[in-house]
Every structure is written in C-alpha cells, then in structure tokens.
C-alpha positions in Angstrom: -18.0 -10.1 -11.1 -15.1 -7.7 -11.1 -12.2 -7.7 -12.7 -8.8 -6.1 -11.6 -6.1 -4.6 -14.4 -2.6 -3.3 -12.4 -0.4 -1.3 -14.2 2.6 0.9 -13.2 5.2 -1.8 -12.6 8.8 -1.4 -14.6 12.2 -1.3 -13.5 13.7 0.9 -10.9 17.0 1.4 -8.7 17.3 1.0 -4.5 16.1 3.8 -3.2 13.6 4.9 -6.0 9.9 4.8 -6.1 7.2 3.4 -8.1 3.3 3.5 -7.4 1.2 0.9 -9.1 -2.3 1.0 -10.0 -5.4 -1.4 -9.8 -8.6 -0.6 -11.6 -11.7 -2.3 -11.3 -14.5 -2.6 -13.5 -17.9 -2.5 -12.5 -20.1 -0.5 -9.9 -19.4 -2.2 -6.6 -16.0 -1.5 -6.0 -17.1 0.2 -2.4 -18.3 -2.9 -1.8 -14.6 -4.4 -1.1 -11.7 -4.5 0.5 -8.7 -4.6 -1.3 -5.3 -6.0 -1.2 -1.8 -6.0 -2.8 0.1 -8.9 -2.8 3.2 -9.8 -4.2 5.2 -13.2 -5.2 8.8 -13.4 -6.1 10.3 -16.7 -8.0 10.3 -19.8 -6.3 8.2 -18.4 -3.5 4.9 -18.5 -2.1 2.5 -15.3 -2.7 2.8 -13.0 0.3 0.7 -10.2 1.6 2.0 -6.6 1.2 -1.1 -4.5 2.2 -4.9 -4.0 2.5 -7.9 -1.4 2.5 -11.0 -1.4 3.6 -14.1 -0.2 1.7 -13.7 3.6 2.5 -10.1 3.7 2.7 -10.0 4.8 6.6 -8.2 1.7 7.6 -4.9 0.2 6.1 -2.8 -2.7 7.0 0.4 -3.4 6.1 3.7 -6.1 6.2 6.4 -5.7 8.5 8.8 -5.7 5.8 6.9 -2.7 3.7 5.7 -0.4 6.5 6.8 2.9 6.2 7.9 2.8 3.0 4.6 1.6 0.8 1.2 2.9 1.6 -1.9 2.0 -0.1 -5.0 4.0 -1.1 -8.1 4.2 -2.8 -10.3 6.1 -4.6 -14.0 5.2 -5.1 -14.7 7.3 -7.5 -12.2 6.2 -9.9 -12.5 2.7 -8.9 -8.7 2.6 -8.7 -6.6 1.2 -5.6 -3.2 2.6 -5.4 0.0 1.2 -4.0 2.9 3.9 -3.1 6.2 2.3 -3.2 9.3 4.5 -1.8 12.8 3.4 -0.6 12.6 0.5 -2.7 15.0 -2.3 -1.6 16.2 -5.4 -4.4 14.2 -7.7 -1.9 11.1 -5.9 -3.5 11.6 -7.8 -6.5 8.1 -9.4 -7.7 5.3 -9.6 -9.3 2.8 -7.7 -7.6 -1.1 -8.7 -7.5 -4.2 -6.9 -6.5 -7.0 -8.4 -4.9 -10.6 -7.6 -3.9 -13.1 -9.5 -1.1 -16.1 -8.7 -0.1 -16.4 -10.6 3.3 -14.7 -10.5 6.5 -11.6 -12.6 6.7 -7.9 -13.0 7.2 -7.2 -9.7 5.1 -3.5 -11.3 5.2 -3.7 -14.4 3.6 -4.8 -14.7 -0.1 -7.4 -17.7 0.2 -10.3 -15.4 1.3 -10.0 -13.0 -2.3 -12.4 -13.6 -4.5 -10.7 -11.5 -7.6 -7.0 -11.3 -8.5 -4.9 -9.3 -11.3 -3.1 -10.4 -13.9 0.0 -8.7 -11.9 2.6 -6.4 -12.7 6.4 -6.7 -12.4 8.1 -5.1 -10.2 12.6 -4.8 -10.3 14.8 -3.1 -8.1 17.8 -3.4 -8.7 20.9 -2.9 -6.7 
C-alpha cells in the first residue's frame, strides 16, 4: 500500500513558476514509477509526465516539455514536478501517481495509487 499527499499548488501569473510535491509513505517507493497527471473541468485526466524508479529516465507531454521537468528523490520518498513558463491552459488539478509494473506510462489505467491532487491557476 502507498499512499501519495501533493502539495505546492496555489495561484500564480503566466510566466511564473510553481513546483509541486508528492510524498509517499512507506519503504518501497524505489519500487515505482511515478507520474503526474493533471485534469481541468469538464475534461478527461491527461498525462503530464513520468519517472522511472531511479529517476534516469523521464517522459514528458508535448504541451509541457521544456517547461516542466520532473524528479525524484528516494531518499526522501518525494517526486517533484518543476513548473516554469506557466501558460492559463495549465489550469488544473494536478495528480500524482505511482505503478509498479510495465505499462503505458501515459495513460492513467495502469496506476495503482493516486493523490488527492493539488490545484493548480494561472492566470492571464
């Protein structure tokens, strides 16, 4: 079992930047991947970025690369997500995930523990 608590959301202006948090409880947190994802109103959770256990290999959206970048550290059991040149498209909550197995690191069916999420505004 692990549970996931994000934090570090809040309200910001284009342009600004924010990095949110997600720790994990218990001692196999190396033991999975992890992912942010991030649903705005009226639309379907989507995919923002992903780890993998030792943090050598990232993956990102179209829309957020080279502006967000995601990283871990084991020892803390934390995964971070770096947010710069925030846009009001942004706008959302914002989930982490964690999964243990091999799978379509994109889509959110294979994640066997979610957040409670943390709100994310840009405004314009």
């Amino acid at each position: 079992q692990v549970q996931l608590v994000e934090s570090g959301g809040g309200l910001v202006q284009a342009g600004g930047s924010l990095r949110l948090s997600c720790a994990a409880s218990g001692r196999t947190f190396r033991s999975y991947r992890m992912g942010w994802f991030r649903q705005a109103p009226g639309k379907e959770r989507e995919f923002v970025a992903h780890i993998n256990w030792s943090g050598g290999s990232q993956y990102y959206a179209d829309s957020v690369k080279g502006r967000f970048t995601i990283s871990r550290d084991n020892a803390k059991n934390t995964v971070y997500l770096q947010m710069n040149s925030l846009k009001p498209e942004d706008t959302a909550v914002y989930y982490c995930a964690a999964v243990r197995d091999y799978g379509d690191y994109a889509s959110p069916g294979p994640y066997d523990y979610w957040g409670q999420g943390t709100q994310v505004t840009v405004s314009s």
